[in-house]
C-alpha positions in Angstrom: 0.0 0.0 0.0 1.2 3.3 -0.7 1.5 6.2 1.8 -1.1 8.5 0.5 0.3 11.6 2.4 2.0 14.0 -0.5 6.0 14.1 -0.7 8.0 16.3 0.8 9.1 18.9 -2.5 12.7 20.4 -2.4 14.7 22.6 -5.1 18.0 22.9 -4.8 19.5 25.9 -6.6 23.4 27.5 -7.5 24.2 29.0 -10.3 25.2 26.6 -13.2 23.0 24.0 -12.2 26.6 22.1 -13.2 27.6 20.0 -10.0 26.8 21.1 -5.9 22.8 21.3 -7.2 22.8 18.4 -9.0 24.9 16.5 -6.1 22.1 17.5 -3.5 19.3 17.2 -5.8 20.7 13.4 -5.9 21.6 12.4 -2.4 18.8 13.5 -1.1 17.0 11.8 -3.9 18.4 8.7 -3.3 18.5 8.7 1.1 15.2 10.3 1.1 13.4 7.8 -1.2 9.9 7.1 -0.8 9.0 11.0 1.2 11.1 13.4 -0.6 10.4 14.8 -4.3 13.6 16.3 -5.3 14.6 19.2 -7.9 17.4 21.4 -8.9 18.2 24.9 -10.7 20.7 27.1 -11.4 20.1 31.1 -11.6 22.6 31.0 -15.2 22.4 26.7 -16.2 24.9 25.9 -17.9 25.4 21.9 -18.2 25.9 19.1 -15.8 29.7 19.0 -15.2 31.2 15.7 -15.9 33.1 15.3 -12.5 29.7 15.7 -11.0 28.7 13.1 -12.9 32.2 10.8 -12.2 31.7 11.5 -8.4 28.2 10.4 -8.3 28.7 7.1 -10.0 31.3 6.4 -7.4 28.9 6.5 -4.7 26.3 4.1 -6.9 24.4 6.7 -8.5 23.9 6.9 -12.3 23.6 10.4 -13.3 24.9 10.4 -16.8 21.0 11.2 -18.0 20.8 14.4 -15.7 20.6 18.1 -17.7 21.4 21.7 -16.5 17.7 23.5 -15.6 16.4 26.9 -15.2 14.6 28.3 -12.1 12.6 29.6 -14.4 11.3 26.2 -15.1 9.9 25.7 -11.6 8.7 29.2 -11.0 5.4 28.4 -11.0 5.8 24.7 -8.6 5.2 24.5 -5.1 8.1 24.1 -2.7 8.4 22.8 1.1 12.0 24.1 0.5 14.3 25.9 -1.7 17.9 25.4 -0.8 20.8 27.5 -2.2 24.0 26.2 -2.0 25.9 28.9 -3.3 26.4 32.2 -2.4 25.7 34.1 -5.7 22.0 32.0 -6.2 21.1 33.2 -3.1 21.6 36.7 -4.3 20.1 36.0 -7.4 17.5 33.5 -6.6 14.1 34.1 -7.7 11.2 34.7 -5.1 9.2 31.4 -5.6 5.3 31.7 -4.7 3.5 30.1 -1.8 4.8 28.7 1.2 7.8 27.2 2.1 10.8 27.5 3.9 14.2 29.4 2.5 17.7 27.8 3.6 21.2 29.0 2.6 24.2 26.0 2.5 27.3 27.7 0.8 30.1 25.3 -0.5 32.6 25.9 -2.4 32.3 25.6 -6.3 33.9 22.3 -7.5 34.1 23.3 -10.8 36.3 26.2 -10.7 38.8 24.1 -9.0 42.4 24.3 -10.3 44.8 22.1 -10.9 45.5 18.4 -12.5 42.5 16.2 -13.0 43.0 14.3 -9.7 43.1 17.4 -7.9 39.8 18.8 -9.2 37.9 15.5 -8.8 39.2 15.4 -4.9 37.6 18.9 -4.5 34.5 17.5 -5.5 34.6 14.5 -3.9 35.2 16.3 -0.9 32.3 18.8 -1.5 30.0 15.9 -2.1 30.8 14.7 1.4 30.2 17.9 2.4 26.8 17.9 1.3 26.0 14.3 2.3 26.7 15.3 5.7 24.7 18.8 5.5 21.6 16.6 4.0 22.0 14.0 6.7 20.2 16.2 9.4 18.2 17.9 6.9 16.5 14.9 6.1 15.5 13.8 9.4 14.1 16.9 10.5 12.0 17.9 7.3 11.2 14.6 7.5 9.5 15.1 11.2 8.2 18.3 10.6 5.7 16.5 7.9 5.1 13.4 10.1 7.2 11.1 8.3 10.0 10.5 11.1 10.0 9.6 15.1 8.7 12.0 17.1 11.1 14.6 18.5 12.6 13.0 22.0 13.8 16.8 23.1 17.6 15.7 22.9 18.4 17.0 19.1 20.8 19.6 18.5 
């Protein structure tokens, strides 16, 4: 039987849409499977990076069909919560209508890394980490605040 209750919508946004989006927008899509309905968007899209995509099959995750988007695209979709996870989309992000909830997560840009090959892909593996761990907690608390997780025990941090 399936849970009838709606899933939890979340758009992640940067600027190219080219890697710490697309990351998030697939972590959380994978971890947060069956309550979560996941997006991303850059302000100025401009193509899925192909580190990103390296870094994601190395954690099991086949991203090689993903594609840059617009927020312009879900301008008119509703949100529980739009996460920027750059410093210049939040700047630039869009006001999206209705209700929801507006958090900032800067990380560094993986693809204006410098340097060999290796280098660059070890800056975003290490940003990718960086955002498991940031959408570790995330997860747990959206997912109580919509009733899909243990009740709060009064001990979280």
């Amino acid at each position: 039987m399936s849970d009838p209750r709606p899933r939890i919508r979340v758009l992640f946004v940067c600027t190219g849409n080219a890697a710490r989006s697309q990351m998030a927008e697939a972590i959380l899509g994978r971890i947060g499977e069956p309550d979560f309905d996941v997006r991303s968007a850059g302000t100025h899209p401009g193509g899925v990076h192909p580190f990103t995509i390296r870094t994601l099959s190395e954690i099991g995750i086949d991203w090689s069909g993903a594609r840059s988007k617009s927020v312009i695209e879900y301008l008119d979709e509703p949100f529980d919560y739009v996460i920027t996870v750059c410093d210049q989309a939040r700047e630039a992000c869009p006001v999206f209508p209705g209700e929801h909830e507006s958090i900032h997560w800067g990380f560094d840009d993986p693809a204006a890394a410098q340097g060999t090959d290796a280098e660059r892909l070890a800056v975003f593996r290490r940003v990718m980490g960086e955002i498991s761990i940031r959408i570790k907690p995330f997860l747990a608390v959206a997912r109580r605040a919509y009733g899909r997780g243990p009740a709060p025990t009064g001990r979280e941090a």
